[in-house]
N, C-alpha and C positions, 0 to 999 in steps of 0.2 A: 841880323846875321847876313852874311853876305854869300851869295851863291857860286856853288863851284864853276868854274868852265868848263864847258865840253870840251869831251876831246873829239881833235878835228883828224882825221886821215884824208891822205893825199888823194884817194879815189871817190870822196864824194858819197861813198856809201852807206849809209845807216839802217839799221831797225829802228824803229820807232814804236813807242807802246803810248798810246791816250791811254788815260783812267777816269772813270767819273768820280766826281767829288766823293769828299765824305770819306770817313773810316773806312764803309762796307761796299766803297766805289759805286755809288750809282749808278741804276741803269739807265743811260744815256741813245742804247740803241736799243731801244725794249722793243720797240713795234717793228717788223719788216719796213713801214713806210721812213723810220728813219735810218736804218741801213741802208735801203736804195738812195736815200738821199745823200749818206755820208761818202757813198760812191759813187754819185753823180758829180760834189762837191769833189772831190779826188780829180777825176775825168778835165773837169773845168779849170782847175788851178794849174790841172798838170801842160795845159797849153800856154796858160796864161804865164809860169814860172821858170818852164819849159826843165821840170823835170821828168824822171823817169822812175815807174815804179815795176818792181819784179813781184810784190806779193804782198799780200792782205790776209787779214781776216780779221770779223765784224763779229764781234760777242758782244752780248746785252751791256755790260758793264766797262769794255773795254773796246778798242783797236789795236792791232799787230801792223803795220806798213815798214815794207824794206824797199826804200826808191834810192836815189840817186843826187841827190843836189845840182840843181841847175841853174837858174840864172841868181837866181838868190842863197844865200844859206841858208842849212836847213831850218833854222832858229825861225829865222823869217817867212820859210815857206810854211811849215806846221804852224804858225801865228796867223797866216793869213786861212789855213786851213781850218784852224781848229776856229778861228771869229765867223768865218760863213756860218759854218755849221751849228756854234752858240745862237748865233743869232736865228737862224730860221727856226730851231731846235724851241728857244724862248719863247718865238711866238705861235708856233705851232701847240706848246704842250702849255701856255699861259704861265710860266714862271718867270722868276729872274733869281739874279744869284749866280754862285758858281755853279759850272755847268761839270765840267774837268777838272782832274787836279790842276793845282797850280802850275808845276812844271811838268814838261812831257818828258821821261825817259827816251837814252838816245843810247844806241850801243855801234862806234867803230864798226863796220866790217871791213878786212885787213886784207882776205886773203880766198881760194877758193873754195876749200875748207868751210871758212865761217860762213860764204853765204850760201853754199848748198844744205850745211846742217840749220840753219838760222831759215831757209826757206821751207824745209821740212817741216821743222819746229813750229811754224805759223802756221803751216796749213794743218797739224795736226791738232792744232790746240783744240777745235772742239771734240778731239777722236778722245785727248789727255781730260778733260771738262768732263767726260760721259754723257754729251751730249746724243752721242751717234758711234756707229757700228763702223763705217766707210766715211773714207771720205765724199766720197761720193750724194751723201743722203747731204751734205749742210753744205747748204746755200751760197751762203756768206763766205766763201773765200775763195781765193786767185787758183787754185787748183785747176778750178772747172776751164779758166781762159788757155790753161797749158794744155788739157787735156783735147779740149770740146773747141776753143779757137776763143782768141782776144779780144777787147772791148778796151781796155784802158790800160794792163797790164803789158809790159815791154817785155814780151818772154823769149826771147831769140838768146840774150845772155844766156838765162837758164837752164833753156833747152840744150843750148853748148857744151855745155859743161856736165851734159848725159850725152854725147857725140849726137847731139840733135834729136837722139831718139825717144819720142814718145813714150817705149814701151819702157826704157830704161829709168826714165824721170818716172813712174807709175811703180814700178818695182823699187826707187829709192825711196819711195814716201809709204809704199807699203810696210816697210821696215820699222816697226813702232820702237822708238831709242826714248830712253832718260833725260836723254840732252832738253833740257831749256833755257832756254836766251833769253836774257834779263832777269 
């Protein structure tokens, strides 16, 4: 069977969802030590590919990433992202096998609309999981770079499109909505 194409938009920007293998998605980021890794691995690629990314978030079984495509397509930049990561992943935890699903979900964003709802969406997903009360309590996602100050996260876009205000972007994600992307 032959696989569909993505669709491509003219601005370069995607969500991106990993999932771990398997029916029940494997947890792939089960330990802290491989979360800081999968976002160190982010940090490294993102100089090397010379993309841009606006937001994350690292759950045991999955990843949320909405960057930008840069010198490569996305296809090729999450290939070379998702092979670092298999591979330390392999030898660190002594498996082999698939690591992730087969293909990575990829969703257009068009417009500023989808990427301020699509930015929410990611950072809430542990708030939607019942993981945590605030966002504020987990760990693992790009919120903290908007709020507290960046590390690999390219938040200047973001923060735009809340007239640069801090308090304003804290007040949109406060907002718990329905909305989920992909």
């Amino acid at each position: 069977m032959s696989q569909i194409e993505r669709i491509k938009n003219k601005n370069g920007i995607y969500h991106i969802i990993l999932q771990g293998a398997n029916y029940m998605h494997e947890k792939v980021f089960g330990w802290d030590e491989d979360k800081e890794k999968f976002i160190q691995i982010l940090g490294l690629y993102k100089k090397k590919y010379g993309y841009e990314i606006y937001a994350y978030c690292i759950m045991d079984n999955h990843a949320h990433i909405l960057l930008k495509e840069g010198k490569e397509t996305i296809s090729e930049t999450v290939k070379a992202i998702r092979s670092a990561y298999i591979y330390w992943y392999s030898s660190r935890h002594r498996r082999c096998g698939q690591v992730f699903e087969e293909r990575f979900k990829s969703e257009a964003i068009e417009n500023h609309d989808d990427f301020t709802s699509t930015l929410r969406s990611i950072h809430q997903n542990p708030l939607k999981e019942g993981l945590v009360e605030s966002l504020e309590e987990y760990k693992w996602i790009s919120y903290h770079e908007y709020v507290k100050g960046c590390k690999i996260v390219d938040i200047d876009i973001g923060l735009e499109l809340f007239s640069g205000n801090k308090d304003n972007f804290i007040m949109f994600h406060d907002e718990i909505t329905n909305d989920t992307r992909i």
